[in-house]
N, C-alpha and C positions, 0 to 999 in steps of 0.2 A: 471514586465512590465506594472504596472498599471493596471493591470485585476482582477476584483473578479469574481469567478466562482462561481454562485447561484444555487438551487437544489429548485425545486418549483413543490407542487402537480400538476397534469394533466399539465405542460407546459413546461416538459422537460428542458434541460440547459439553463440557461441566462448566457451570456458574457455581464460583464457591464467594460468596459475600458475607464477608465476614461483618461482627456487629460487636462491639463492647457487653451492650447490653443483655445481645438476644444467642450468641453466639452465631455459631454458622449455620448458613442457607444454604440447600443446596438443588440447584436447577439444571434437567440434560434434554440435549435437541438430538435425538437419536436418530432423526431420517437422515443426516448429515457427517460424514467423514471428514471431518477438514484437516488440512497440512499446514496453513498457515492461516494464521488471527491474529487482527488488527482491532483494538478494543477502541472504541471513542465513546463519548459519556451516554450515551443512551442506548447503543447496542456494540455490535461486533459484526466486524466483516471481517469475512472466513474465503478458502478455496478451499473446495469437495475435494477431496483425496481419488477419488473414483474418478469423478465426470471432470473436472479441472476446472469445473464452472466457480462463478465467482458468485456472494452473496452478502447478502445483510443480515444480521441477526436483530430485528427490532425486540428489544427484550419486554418493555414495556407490553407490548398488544403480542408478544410471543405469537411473531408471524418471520418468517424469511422471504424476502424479496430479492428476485436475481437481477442480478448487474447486464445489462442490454450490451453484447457484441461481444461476451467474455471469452469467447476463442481468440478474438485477439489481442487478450490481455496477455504480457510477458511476465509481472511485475506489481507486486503496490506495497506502499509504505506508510507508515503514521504522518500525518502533516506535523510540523512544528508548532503551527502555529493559529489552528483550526481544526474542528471536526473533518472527520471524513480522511478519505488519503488519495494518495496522488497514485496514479497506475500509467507505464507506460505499454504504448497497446504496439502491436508488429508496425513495424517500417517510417511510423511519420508522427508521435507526438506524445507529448505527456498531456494526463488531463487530470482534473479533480473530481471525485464522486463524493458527495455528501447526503446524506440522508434527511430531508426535510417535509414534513407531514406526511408522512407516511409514502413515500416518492423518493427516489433518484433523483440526484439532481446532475449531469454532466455541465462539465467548464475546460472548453480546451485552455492549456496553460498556453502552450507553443509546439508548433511543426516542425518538422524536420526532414531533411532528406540527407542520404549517407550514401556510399557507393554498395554496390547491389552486393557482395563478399562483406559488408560489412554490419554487425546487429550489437542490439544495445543489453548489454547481461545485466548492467545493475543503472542505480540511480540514487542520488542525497541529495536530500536541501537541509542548507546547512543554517547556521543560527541566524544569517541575516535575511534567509528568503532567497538565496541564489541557489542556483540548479545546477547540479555535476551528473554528466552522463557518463558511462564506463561501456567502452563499445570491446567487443574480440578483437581489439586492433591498438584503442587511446583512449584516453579521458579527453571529456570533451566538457567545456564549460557555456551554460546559457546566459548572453549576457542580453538583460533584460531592455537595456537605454538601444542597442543595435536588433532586437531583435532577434538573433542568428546564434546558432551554435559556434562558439570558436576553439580551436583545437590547444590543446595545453604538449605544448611541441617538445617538452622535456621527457613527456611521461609517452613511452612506448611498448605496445604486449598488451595482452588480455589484462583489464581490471574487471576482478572477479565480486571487491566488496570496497565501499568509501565511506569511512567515515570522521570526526572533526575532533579536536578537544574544545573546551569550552569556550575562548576564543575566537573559536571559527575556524581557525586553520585545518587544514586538510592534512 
């Protein structure tokens, strides 16, 4: 929609939307520090820099709505392939948060259990809709027909970041 969502020390969100016609717009949510912004077409989900709490930026009705259990959120990402984004939360699962009429909406994707020494630092879905876990340990892949996370037995050590060329490959 022609929006960049900017992340600026002490001055909270800038919405810069740009226009052919009218040039640039520009809109700040200053009760809010965030570190990271995930734009989707009708707002932005942001984490507070401060409080590490997570949120929605509904730009429309210029309200912020916080995400229900955000301390144990690790994580979140742009979907590929849908509003909203996928967050994994401490110890057992990836899930989707999407923002529909003015609400949350939660969707667990899949569970998971790992040995207790071991946590999940990143995560990708990659162009076909399959899930790569990256734990302090292995990459781990969701396969969706079994269910189950299965371990990608080449790759050993911390995976720190995953991502694909257009393909899909890893």
């Amino acid at each position: 929609n022609n929006r960049l969502w900017l992340t600026e020390s002490n001055m909270g969100v800038q919405v810069v939307e740009v226009n052919d016609c009218n040039g640039v717009h520009l809109r700040h949510k200053e009760e809010i520090t965030p570190e990271i912004l995930v734009a989707d077409s009708l707002g932005c989900w942001l984490q507070d820099g401060f409080t590490r709490k997570y949120s929605y930026w509904d730009l429309q009705n210029e309200k912020i709505v916080r995400l229900p259990n955000t301390d144990k959120i690790i994580v979140i990402k742009k979907t590929c392939n849908r509003d909203g984004i996928y967050a994994v939360r401490k110890y057992n699962d990836l899930v989707h948060f999407s923002y529909v009429n003015g609400q949350i909406q939660t969707e667990r994707i899949f569970s998971y259990t790992l040995p207790e020494d071991e946590r999940v630092r990143t995560f990708y879905e990659d162009s076909l809709g399959r899930f790569w876990l990256g734990t302090n340990k292995r990459l781990l892949y969701y396969n969706p027909i079994l269910k189950r996370l299965q371990p990608i037995e080449e790759v050993h050590g911390m995976v720190l970041s995953i991502a694909s060329d257009k393909e899909g490959r890893l």
